[in-house]
Biopython code that builds the backbone (N, CA, C, O; Angstrom):
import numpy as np
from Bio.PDB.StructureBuilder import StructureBuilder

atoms = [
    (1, "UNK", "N", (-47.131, 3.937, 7.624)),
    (1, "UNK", "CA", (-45.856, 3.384, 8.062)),
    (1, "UNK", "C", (-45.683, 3.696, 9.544)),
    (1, "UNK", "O", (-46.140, 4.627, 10.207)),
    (2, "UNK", "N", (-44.932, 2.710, 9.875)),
    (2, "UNK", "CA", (-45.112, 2.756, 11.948)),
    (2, "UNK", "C", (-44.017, 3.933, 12.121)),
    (2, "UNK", "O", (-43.239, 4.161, 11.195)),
    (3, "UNK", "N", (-43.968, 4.719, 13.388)),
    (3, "UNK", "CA", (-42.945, 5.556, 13.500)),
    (3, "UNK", "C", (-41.189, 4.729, 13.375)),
    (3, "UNK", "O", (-41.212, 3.550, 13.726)),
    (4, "UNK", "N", (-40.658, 4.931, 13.204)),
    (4, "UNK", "CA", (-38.776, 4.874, 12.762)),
    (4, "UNK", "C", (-38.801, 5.184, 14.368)),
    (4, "UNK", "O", (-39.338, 6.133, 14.939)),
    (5, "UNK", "N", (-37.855, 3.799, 15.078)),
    (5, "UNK", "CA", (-37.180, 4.135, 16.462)),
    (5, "UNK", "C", (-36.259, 4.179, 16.333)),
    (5, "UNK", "O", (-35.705, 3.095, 16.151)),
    (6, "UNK", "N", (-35.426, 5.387, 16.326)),
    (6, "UNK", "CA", (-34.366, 6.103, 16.371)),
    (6, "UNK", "C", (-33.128, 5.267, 17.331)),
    (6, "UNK", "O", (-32.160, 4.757, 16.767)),
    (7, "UNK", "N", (-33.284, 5.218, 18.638)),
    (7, "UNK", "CA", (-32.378, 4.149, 19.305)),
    (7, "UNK", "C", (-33.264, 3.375, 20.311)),
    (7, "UNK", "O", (-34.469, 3.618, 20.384)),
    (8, "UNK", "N", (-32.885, 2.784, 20.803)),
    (8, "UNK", "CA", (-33.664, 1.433, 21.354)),
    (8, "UNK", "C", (-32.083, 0.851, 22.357)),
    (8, "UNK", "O", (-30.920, 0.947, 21.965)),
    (9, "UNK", "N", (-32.440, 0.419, 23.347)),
    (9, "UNK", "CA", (-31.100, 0.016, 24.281)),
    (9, "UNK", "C", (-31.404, -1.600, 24.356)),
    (9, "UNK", "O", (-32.466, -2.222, 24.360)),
    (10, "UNK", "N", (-29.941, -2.048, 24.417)),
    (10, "UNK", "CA", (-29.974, -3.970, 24.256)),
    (10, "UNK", "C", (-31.633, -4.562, 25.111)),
    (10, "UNK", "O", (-32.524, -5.311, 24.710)),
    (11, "UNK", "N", (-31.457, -3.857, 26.302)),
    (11, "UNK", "CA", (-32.931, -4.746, 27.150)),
    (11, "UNK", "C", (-34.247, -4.705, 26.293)),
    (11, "UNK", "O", (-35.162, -5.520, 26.174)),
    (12, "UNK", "N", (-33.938, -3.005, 25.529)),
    (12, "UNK", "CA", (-35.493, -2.977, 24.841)),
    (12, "UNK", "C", (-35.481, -3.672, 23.847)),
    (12, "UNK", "O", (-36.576, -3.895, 23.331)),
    (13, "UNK", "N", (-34.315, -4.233, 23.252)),
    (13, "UNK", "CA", (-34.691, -5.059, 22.237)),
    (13, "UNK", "C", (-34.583, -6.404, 22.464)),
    (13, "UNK", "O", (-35.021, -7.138, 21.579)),
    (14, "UNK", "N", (-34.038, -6.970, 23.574)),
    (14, "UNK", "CA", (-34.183, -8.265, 24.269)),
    (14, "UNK", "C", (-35.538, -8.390, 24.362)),
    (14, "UNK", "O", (-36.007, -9.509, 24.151)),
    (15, "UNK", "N", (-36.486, -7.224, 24.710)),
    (15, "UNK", "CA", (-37.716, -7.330, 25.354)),
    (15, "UNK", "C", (-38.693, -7.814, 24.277)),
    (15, "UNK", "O", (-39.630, -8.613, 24.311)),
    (16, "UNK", "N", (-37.998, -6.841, 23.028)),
    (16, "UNK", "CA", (-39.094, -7.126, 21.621)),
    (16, "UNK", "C", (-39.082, -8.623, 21.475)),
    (16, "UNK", "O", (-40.015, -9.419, 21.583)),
    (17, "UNK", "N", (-37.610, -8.857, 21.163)),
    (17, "UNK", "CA", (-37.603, -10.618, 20.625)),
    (17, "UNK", "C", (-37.909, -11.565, 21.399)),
    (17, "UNK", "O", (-37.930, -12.699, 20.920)),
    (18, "UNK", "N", (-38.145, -11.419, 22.428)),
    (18, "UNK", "CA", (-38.287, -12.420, 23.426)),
    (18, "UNK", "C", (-39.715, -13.642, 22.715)),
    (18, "UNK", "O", (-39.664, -14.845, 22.461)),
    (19, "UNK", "N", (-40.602, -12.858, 22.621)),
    (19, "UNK", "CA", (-41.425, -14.392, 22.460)),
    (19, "UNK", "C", (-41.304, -14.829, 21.177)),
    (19, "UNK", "O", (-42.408, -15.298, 20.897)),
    (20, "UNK", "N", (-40.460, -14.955, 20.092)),
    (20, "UNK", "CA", (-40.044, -14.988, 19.226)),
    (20, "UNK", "C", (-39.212, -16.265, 19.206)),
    (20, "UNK", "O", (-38.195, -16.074, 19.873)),
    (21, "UNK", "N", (-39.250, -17.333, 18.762)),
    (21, "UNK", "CA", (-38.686, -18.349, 18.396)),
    (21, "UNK", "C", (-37.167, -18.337, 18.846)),
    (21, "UNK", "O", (-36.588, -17.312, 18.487)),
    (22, "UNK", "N", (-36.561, -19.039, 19.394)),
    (22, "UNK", "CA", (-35.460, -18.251, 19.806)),
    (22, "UNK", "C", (-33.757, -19.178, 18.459)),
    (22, "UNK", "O", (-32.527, -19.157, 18.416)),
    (23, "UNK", "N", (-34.812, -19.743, 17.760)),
    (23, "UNK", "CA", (-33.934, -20.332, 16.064)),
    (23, "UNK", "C", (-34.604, -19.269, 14.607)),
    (23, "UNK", "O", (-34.615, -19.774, 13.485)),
    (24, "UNK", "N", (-35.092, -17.886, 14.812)),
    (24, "UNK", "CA", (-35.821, -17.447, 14.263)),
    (24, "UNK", "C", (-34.862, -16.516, 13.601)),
    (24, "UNK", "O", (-34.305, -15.786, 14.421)),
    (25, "UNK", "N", (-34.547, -16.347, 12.514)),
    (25, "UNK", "CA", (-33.615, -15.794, 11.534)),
    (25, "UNK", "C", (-33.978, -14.283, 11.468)),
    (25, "UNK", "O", (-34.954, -14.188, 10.724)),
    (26, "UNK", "N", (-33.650, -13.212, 11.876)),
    (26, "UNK", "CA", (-33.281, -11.924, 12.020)),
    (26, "UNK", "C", (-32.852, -11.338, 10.748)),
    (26, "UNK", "O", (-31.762, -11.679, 10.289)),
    (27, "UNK", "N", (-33.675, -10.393, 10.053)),
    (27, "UNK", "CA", (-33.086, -9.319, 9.257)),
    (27, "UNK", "C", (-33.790, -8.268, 9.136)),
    (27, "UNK", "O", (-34.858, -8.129, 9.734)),
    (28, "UNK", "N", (-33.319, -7.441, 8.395)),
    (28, "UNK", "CA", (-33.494, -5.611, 8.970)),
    (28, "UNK", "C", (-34.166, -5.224, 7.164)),
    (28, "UNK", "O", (-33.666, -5.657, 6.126)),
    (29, "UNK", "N", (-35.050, -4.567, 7.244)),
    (29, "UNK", "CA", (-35.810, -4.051, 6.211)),
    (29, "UNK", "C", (-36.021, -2.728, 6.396)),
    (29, "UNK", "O", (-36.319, -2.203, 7.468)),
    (30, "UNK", "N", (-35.846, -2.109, 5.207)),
    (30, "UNK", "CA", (-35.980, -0.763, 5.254)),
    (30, "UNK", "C", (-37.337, -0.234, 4.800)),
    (30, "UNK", "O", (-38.274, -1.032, 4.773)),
    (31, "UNK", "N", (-37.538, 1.066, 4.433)),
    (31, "UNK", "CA", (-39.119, 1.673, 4.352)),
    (31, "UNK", "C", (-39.072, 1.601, 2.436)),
    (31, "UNK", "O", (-39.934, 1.950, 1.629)),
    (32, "UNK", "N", (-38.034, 1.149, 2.268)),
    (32, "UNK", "CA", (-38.396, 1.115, 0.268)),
    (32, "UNK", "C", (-38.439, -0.992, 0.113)),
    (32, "UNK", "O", (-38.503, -1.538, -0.989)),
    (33, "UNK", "N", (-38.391, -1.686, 1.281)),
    (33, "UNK", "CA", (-38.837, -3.065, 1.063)),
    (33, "UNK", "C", (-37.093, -3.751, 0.826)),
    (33, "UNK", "O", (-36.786, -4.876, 0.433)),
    (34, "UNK", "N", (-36.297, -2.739, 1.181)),
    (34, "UNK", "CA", (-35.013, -3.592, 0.816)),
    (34, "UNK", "C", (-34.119, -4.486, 1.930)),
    (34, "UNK", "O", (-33.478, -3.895, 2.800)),
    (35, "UNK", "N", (-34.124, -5.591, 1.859)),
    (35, "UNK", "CA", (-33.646, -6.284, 3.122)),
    (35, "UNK", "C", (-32.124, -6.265, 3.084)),
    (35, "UNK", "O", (-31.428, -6.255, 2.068)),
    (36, "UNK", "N", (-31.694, -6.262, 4.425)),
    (36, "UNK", "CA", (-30.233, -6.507, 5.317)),
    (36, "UNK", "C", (-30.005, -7.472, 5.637)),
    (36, "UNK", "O", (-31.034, -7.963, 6.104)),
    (37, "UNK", "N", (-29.025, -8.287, 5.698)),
    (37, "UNK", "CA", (-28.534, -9.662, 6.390)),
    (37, "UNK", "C", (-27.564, -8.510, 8.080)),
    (37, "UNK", "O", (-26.964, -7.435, 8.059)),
    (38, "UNK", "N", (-27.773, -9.138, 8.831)),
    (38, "UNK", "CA", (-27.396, -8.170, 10.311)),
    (38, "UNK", "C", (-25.888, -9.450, 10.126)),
    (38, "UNK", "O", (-26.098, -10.649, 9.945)),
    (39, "UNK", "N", (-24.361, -8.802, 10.231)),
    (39, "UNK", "CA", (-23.379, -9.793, 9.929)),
    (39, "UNK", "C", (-22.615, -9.410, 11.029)),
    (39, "UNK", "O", (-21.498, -9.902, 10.869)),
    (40, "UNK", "N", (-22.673, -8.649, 12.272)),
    (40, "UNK", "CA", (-22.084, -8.518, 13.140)),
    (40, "UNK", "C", (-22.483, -7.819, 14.088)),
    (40, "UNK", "O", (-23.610, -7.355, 13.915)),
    (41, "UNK", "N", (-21.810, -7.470, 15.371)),
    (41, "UNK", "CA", (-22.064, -6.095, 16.143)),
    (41, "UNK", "C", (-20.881, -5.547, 16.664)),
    (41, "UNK", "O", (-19.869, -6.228, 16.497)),
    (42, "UNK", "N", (-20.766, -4.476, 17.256)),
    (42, "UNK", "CA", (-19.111, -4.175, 17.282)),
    (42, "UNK", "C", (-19.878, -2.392, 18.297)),
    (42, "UNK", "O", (-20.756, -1.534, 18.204)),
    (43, "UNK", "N", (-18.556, -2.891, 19.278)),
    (43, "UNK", "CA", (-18.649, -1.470, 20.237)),
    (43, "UNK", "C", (-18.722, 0.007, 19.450)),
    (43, "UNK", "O", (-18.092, 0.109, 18.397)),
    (44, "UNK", "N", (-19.465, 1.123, 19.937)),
    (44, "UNK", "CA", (-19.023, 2.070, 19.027)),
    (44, "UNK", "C", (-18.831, 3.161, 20.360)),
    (44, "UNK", "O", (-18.751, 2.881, 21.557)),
    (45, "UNK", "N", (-18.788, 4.498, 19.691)),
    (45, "UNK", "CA", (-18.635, 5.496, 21.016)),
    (45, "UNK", "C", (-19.646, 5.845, 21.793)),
    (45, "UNK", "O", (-19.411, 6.554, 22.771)),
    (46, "UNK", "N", (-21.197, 5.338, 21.457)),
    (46, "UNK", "CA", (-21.713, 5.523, 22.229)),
    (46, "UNK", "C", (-23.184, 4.037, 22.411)),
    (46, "UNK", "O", (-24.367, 4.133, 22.737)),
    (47, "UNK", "N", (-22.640, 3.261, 22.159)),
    (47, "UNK", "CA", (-23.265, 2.156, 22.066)),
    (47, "UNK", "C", (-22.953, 0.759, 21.620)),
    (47, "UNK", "O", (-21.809, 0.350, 21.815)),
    (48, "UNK", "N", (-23.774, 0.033, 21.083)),
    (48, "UNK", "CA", (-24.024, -0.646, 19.893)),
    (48, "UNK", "C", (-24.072, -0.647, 18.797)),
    (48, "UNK", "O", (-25.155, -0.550, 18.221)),
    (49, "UNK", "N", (-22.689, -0.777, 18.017)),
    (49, "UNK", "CA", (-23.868, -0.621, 16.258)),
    (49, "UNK", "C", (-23.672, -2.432, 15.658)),
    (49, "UNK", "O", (-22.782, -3.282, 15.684)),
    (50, "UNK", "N", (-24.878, -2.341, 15.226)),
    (50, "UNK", "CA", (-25.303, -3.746, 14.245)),
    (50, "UNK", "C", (-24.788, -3.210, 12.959)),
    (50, "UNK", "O", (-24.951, -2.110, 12.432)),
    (51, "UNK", "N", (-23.948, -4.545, 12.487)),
    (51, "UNK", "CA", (-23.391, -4.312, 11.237)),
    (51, "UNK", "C", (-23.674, -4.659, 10.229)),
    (51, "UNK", "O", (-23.035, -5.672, 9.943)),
    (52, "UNK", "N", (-24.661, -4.201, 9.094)),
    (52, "UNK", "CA", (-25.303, -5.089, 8.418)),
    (52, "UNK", "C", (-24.400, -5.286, 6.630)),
    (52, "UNK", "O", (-23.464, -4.788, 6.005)),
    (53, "UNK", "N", (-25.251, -6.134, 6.505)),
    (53, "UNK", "CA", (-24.848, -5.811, 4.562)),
    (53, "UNK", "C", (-25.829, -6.216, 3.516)),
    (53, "UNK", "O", (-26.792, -6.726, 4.088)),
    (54, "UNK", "N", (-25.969, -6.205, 2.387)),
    (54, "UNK", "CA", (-26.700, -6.202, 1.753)),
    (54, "UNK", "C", (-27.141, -7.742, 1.712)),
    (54, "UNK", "O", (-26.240, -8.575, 1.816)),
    (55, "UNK", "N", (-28.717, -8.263, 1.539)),
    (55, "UNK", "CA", (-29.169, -9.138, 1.711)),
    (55, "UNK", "C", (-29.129, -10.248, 0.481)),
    (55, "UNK", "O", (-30.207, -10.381, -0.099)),
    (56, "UNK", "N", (-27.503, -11.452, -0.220)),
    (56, "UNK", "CA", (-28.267, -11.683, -1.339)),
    (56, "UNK", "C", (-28.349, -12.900, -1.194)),
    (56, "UNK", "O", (-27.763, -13.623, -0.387)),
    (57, "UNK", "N", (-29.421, -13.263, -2.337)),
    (57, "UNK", "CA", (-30.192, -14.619, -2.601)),
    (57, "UNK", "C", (-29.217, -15.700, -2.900)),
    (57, "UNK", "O", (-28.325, -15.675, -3.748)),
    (58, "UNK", "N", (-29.411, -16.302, -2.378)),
    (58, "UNK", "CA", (-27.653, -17.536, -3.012)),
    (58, "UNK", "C", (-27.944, -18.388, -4.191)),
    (58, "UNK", "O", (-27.155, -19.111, -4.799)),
    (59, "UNK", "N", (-30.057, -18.053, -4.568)),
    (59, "UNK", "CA", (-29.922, -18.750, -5.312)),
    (59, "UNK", "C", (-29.978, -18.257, -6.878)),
    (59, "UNK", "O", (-30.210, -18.928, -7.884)),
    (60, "UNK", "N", (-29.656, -16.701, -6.727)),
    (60, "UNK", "CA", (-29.504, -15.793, -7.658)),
    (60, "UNK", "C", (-27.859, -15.666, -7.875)),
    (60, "UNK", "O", (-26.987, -15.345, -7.068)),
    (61, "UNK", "N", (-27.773, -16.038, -9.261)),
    (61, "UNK", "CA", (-26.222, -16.124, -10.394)),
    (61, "UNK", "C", (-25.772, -15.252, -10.982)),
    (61, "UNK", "O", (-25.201, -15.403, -12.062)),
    (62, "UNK", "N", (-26.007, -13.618, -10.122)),
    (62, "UNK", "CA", (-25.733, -12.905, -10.842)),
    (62, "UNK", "C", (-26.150, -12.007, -12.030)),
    (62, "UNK", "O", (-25.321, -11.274, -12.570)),
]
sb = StructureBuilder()
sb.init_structure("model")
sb.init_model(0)
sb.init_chain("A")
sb.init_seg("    ")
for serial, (resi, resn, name, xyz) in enumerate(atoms, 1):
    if name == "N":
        sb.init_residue(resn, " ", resi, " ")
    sb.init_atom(name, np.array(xyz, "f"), 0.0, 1.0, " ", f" {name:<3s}", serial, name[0])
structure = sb.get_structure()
């Protein structure tokens, strides 16, 4: 498993996505395979935080 980057600042992650499709759908996966839908961002006290929530299938009924 790749090292966990702890924080990362807006440019460094401008820098990652850049050659990346720029209509290319964004979500956040964790180290047990469980995906995030990213549903906002919002000032915090010392940064950025991305606001995520749980990722579900629309074409799953429950």
């Amino acid at each position: 498993m790749d090292t966990a980057i702890k924080q990362i600042t807006v440019q460094e992650l401008i820098l990652e996505l850049q050659n990346f499709p720029s209509d290319a759908q964004i979500s956040l996966t964790d180290g047990y395979g469980e995906t995030f839908s990213i549903v906002g961002f919002e000032a915090g006290s010392d940064g950025v935080n991305i606001v995520i929530a749980d990722d579900v299938d629309s074409d799953d009924d429950g």
